[in-house]
BAKEDREN-486508 format. One line per field, with one value per atom (N, C-alpha, C): x, y, z. Coordinates in nm, 3 decimals. Last residue first. Example, Ala and Ser with C-alpha at 12.3 -4.5 7.8 and 13.67 -1.06 7.14 Angstrom:
xx <- 1.285,1.367,1.290,1.319,1.230,1.320
yy <- -0.225,-0.106,0.003,-0.569,-0.450,-0.330
zz <- 0.708,0.714,0.787,0.780,0.780,0.780
This chain:
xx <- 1.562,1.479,1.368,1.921,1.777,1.716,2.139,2.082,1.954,2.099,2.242,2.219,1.997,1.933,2.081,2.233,2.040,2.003,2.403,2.436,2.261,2.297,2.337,2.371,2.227,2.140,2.144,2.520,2.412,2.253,2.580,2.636,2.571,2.491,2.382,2.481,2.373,2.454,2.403,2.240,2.353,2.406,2.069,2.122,2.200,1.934,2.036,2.005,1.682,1.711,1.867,1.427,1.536,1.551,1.125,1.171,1.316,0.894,1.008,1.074,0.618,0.705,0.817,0.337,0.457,0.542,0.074,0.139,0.283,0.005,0.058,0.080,-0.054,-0.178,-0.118,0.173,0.076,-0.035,0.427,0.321,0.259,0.730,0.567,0.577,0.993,0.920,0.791,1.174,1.085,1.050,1.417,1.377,1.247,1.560,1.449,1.421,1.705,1.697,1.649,1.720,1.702,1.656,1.872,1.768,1.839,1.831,1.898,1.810,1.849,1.814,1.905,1.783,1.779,1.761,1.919,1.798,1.821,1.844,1.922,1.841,1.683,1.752,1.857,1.528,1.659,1.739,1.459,1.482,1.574,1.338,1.355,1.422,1.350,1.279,1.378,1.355,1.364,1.302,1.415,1.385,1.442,1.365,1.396,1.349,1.356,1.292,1.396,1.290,1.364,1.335,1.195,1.164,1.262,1.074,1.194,1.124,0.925,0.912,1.056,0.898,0.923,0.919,0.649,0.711,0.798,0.508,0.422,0.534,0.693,0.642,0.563,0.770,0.719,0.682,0.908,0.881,0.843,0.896,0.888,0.851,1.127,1.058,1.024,1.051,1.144,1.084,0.880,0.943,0.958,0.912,0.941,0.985,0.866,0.898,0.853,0.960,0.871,0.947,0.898,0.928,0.859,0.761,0.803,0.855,0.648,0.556,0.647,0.841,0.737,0.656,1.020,1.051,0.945,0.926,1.045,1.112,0.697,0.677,0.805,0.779,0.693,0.690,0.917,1.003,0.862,0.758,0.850,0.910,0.599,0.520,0.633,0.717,0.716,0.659,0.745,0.910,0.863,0.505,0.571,0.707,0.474,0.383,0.455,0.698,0.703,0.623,0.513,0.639,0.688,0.306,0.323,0.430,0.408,0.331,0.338,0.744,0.578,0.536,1.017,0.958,0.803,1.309,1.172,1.112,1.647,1.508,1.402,1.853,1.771,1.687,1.856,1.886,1.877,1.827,1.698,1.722,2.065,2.001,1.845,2.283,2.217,2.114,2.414,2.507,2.365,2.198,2.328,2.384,1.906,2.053,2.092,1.607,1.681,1.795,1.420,1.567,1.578,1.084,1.175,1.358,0.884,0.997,1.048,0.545,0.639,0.788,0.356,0.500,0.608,0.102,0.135,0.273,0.191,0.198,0.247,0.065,0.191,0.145,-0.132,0.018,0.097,-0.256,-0.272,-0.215,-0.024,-0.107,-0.150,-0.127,-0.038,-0.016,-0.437,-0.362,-0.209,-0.407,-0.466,-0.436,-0.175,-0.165,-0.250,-0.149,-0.246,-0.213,0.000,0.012,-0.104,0.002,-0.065,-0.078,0.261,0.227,0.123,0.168,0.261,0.254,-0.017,-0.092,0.037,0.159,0.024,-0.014,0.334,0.366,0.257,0.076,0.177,0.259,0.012,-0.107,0.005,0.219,0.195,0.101,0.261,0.366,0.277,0.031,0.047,0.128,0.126,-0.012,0.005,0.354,0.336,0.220,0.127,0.187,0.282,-0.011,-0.092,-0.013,0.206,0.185,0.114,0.027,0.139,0.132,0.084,0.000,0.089
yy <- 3.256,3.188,3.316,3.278,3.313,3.286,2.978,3.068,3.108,2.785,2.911,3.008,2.538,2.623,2.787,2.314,2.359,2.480,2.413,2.426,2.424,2.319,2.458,2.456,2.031,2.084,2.255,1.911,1.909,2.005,1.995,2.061,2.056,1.781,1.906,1.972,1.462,1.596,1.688,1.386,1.331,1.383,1.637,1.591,1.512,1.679,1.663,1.595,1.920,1.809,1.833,2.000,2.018,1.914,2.203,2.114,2.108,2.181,2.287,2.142,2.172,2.293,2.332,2.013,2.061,2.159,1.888,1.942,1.972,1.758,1.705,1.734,1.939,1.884,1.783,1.967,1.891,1.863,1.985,2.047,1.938,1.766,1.812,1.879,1.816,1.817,1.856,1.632,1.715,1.679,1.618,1.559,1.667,1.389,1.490,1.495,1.316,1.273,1.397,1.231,1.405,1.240,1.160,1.159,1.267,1.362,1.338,1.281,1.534,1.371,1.338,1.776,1.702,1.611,1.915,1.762,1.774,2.170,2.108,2.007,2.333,2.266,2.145,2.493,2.555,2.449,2.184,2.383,2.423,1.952,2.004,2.141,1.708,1.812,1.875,1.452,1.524,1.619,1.301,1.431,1.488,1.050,1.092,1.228,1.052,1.065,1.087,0.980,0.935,0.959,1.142,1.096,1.075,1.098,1.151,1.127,1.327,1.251,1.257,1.387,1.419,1.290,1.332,1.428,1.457,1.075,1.183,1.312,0.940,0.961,1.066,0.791,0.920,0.868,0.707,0.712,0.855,0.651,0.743,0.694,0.634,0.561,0.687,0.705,0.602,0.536,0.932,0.865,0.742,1.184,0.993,0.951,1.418,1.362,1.241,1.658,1.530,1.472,1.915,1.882,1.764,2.046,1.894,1.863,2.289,2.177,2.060,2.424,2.445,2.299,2.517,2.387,2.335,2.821,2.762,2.631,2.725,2.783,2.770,2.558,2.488,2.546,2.712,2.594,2.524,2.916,2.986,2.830,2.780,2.818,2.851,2.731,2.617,2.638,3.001,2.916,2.774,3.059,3.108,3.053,2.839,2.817,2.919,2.959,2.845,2.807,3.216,3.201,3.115,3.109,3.207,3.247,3.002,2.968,3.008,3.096,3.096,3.065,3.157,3.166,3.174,2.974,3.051,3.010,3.046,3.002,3.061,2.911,2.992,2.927,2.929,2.900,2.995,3.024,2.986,2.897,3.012,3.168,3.173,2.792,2.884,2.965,2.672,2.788,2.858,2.463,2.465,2.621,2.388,2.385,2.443,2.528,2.523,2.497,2.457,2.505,2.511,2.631,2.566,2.614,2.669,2.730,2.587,2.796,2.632,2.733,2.914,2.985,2.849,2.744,2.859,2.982,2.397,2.481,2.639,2.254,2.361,2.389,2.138,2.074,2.101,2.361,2.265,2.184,2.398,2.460,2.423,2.140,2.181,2.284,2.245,2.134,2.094,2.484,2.473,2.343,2.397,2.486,2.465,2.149,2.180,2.285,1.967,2.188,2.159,1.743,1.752,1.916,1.680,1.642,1.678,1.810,1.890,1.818,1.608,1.739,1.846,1.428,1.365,1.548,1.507,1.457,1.439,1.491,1.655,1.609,1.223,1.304,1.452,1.111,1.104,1.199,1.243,1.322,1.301,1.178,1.302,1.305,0.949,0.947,1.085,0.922,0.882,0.918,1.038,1.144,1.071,0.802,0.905,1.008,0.515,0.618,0.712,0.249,0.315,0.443,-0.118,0.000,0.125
zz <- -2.401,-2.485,-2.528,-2.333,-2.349,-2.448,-2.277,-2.383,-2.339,-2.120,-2.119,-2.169,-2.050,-1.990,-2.072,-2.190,-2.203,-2.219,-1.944,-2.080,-2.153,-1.730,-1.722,-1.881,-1.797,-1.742,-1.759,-1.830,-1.947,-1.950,-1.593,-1.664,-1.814,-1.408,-1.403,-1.527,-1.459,-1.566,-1.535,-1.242,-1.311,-1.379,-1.003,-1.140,-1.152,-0.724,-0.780,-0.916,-0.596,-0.669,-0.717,-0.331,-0.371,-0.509,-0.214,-0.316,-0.345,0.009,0.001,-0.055,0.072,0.114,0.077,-0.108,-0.092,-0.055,0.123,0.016,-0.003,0.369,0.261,0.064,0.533,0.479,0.343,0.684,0.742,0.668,0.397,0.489,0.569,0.323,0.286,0.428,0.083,0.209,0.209,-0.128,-0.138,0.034,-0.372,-0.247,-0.198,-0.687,-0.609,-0.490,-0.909,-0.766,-0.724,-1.257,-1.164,-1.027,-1.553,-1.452,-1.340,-1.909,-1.743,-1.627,-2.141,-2.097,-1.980,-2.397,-2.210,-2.227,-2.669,-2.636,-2.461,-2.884,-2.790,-2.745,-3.082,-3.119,-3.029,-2.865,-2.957,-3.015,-2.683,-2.645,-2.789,-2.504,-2.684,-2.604,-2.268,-2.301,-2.418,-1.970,-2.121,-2.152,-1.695,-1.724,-1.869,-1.504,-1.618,-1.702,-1.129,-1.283,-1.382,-0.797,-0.944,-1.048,-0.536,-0.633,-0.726,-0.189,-0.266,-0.424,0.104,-0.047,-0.123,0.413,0.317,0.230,0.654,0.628,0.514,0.597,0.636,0.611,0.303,0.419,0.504,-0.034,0.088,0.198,-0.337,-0.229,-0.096,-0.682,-0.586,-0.456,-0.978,-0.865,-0.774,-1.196,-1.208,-1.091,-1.405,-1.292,-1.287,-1.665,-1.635,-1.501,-1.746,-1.612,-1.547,-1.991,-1.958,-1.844,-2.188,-2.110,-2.037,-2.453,-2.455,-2.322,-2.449,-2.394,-2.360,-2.535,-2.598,-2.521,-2.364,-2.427,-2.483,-2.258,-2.321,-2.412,-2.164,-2.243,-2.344,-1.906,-2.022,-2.146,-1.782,-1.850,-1.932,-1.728,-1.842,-1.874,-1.585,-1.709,-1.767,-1.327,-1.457,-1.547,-1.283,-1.346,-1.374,-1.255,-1.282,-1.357,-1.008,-1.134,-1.217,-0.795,-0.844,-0.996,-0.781,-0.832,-0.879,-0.625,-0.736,-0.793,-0.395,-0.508,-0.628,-0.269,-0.320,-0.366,-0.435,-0.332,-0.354,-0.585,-0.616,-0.521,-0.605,-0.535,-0.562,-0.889,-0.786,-0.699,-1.254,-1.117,-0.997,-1.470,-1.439,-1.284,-1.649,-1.588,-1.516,-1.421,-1.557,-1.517,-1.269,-1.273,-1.368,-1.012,-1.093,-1.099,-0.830,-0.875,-1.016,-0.746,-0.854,-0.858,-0.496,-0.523,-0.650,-0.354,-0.490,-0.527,-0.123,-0.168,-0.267,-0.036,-0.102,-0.159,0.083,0.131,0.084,0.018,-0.018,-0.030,-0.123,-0.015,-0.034,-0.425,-0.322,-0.229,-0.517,-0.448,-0.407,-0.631,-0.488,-0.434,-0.876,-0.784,-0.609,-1.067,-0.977,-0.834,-1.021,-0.978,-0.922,-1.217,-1.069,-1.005,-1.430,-1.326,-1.202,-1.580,-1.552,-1.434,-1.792,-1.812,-1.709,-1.739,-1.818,-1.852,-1.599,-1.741,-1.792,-1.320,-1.422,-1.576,-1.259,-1.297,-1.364,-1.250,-1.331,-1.427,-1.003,-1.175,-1.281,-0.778,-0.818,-1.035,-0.818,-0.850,-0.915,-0.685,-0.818,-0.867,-0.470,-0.548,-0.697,-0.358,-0.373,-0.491,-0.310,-0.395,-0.457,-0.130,-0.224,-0.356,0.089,0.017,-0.071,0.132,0.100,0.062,0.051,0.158,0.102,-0.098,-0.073,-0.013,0.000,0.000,0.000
């Protein structure tokens, strides 16, 4: 059986594959902070809800949709979630293909507070990302 914030994450991947903002959305926690690793011009922290939907509309808008988040595996507990994915996506002629280790902390209502991730190529990741779009 798998943990209710297991469910979550899937539901949180379901509703980013499909562009669905209000969904995504409710999977945040309102004060949800987002790391961004590496060096490129889309690294950072994004603070808030509204910010977070923000930097996944410019990575949706940017990779004209193709961005995709093949999970591999996911596990959770009442307090944080990890996740495994395969992470592709188009941009300017360039390809992504990296899995991504994700760690994520939940709220008491089992949304999301506060998102980290490591890369296998984050340099394939800062290169991608280098050029304004």
């Amino acid at each position: 059986m798998k943990h209710p914030n297991e469910q979550k994450l899937e539901a949180f991947l379901a509703a980013y594959a499909a562009h669905d903002a209000e969904r995504i959305g409710a999977s945040l926690s309102e004060d949800a902070v987002w790391h961004v690793g590496g060096t490129h011009r889309l690294s950072g922290d994004y603070r808030g809800r509204e910010a977070i939907l923000e930097y996944f509309g410019r990575v949706g808008t940017e990779t004209a949709g193709t961005i995709l988040l093949e999970p591999i595996e996911l596990m959770a507990n009442d307090e944080r979630g990890a996740a495994f994915l395969r992470v592709t996506a188009d941009r300017e002629g360039q390809r992504l293909d990296v899995t991504m280790a994700e760690a994520f902390q939940f709220d008491d209502d089992g949304r999301i507070r506060e998102f980290w991730a490591h890369a296998t190529d984050q340099e394939a990741i800062d290169k991608f990302w280098s050029q304004e779009g």
